[in-house]
N, C-alpha and C positions, 0 to 999 in steps of 0.2 A: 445618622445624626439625630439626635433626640428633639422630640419635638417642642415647640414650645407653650405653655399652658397659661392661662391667666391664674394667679393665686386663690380666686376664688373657684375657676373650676377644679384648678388638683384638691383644695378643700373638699370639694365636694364627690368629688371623684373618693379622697380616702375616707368621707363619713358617710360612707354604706353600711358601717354594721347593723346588723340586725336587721337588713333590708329596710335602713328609714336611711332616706335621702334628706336632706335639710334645703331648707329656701335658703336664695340667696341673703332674703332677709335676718335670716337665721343665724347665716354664717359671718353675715357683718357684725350681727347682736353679741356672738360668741366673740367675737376678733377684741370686741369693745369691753369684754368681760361680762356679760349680759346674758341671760338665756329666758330665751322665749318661753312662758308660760301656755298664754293662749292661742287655740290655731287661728290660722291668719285666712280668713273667708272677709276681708271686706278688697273691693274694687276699688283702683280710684275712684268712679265711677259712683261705689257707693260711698265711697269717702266725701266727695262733693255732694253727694245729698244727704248726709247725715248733715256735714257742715250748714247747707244751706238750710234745715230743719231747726237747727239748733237756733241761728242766727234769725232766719225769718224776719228778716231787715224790713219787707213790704209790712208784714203786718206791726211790728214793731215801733213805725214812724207811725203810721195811722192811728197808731196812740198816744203818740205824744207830739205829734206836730203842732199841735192846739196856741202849746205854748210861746214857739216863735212866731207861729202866726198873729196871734192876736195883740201880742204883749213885746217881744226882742226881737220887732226888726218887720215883721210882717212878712210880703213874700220872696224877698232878697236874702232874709235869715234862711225860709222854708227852704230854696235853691240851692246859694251858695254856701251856706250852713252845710247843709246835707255831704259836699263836695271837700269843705274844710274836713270834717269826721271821717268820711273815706282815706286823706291824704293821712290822716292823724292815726290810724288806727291801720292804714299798711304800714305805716314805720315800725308803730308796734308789733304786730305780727310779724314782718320781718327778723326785728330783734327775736320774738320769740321763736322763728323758724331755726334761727340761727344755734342757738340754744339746745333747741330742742332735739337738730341734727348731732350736734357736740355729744349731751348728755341726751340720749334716748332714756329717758325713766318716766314710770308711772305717777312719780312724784310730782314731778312737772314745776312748778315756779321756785318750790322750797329746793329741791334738790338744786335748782339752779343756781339759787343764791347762796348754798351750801358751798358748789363745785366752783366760785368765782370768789369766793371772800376769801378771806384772811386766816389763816388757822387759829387766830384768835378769838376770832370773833363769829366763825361758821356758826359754831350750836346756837345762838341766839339770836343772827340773822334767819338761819333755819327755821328756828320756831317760829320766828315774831310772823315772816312770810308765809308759813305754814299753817298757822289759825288767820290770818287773816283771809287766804285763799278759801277756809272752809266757811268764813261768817260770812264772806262775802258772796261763796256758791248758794248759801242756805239762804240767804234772802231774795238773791236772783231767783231761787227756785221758789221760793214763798211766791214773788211779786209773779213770776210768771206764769206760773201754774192756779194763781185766784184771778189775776186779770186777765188772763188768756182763755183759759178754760174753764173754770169751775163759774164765773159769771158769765161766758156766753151760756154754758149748761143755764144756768137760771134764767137765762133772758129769753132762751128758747122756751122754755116754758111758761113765762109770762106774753110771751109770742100766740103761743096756743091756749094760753088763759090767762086774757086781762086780768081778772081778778087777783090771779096770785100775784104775792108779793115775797121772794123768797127774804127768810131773816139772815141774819149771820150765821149762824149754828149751822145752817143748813148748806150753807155757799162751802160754810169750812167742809163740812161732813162732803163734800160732792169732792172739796180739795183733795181730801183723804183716797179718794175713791179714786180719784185721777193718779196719783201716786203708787198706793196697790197696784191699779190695773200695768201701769209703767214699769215696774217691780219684778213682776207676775211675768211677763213677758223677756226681760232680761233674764229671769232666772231658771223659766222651764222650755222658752223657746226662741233659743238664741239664736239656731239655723233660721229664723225669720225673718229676724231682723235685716240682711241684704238687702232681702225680695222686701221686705216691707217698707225700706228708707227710699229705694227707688219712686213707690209706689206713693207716695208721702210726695217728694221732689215732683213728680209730675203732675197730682193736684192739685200741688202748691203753683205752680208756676200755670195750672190751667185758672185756677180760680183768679189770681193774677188779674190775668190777662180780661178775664171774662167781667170782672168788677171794673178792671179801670176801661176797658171801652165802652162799658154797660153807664158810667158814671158821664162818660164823656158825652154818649147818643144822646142820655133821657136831660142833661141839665139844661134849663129855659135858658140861662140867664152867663152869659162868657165877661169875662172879664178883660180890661185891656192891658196892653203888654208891659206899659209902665207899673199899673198895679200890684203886677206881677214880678217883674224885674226891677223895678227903680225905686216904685214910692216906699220909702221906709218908715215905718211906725214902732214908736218906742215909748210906752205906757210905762217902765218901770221905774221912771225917776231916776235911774242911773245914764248916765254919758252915752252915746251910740254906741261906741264900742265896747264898753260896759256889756249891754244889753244884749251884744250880738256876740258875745262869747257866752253869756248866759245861754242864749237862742242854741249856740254850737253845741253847748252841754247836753239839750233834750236832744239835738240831733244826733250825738255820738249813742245813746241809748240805742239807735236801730241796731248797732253792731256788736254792742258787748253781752257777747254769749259767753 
């Protein structure tokens, strides 16, 4: 009596030719009309540390908390704020899991809204989604690659010499450098990249840790619990709730990578 196989493995069972066996991820891509380009070296594993690299939520609020702190809401914004952007931006991601399993493409939001419109109206859904995905990667990359790195590079050096003061020219020129070096690395050492997103993730989560208990040990002066959770301050002349969706705005910033 013949045995029975799952369809993926008699797939893979009959694409042996040439002695190249295919991943399973391979054979779904094929099934879906699809074919794998590049080889498949990342882990989940490093797939969560790319993600969390990218996203770097810790350091991302540290830059922008300022705002519901002092101005929408104080530190009820700071808190619960943070907590609203979380619920707000799994639903997002969600949808866009969903998507993304549907239509596996490199395209990513235009395709999607390609493969979900109207046959009337794809091409210019396509487009419209499609430059605004790129203006809006290109300025996330602008903001985050001069606020992130190219001025701590200057502030390290005004670290080690009061006197300097770096100008713009120069913050940008360091920009440039930060992008090369990112480039340069994508392009001639890509088997790296695994081993180096690991390596990135565990930093990231030591320094972490080592700044917010280091923050916690050396501060004189603690605050009490209502300050913190209850008492609400609202400087911007808009309504409380106004202000605290404002507040929620800087707070969704930690997450949109």
């Amino acid at each position: 009596m013949p045995s029975e196989t799952s369809p993926v493995k008699a797939l893979n069972t009959q694409l042996t030719m040439s002695e190249k066996v295919l991943s399973t991820d391979e054979l779904l891509l094929q099934v879906q009309g699809y074919k794998g380009e590049l080889p498949r070296q990342f882990s989940a594993f490093v797939m969560l540390s790319l993600a969390f690299s990218i996203t770097n939520s810790w350091i991302g609020y540290s830059a922008v908390f300022i705002t519901p702190l002092f101005w929408c809401g104080g530190g009820p914004t700071v808190i619960f704020g943070l907590l609203v952007a979380v619920v707000a931006y799994s639903l997002i991601n969600a949808g866009l899991a969903e998507l993304a399993s549907a239509y596996p493409s490199k395209g990513g939001q235009y395709h999607f809204a390609y493969m979900v419109s109207s046959e009337k109206y794809r091409p210019v859904v396509s487009f419209v989604i499609g430059w605004l995905s790129v203006i809006a990667w290109s300025y996330y990359s602008l903001c985050r690659h001069i606020l992130r790195y190219a001025q701590i590079i200057g502030s390290l050096a005004t670290f080690s010499n009061p006197n300097y003061t770096a100008d713009q020219w120069q913050v940008y020129l360091l920009y440039v450098l930060v992008k090369i070096l990112a480039t340069s690395i994508v392009c001639f050492l890509p088997k790296a990249i695994p081993k180096s997103e690991i390596d990135f993730f565990i930093c990231n989560i030591t320094a972490f840790f080592v700044l917010f208990i280091t923050c916690l040990a050396v501060s004189r002066g603690k605050r009490s619990f209502g300050m913190v959770f209850t008492d609400y301050v609202n400087l911007t002349e808009w309504s409380n709730g106004t202000a605290f969706m404002i507040g929620v705005g800087s707070c969704m910033y930690t997450f949109a990578a």
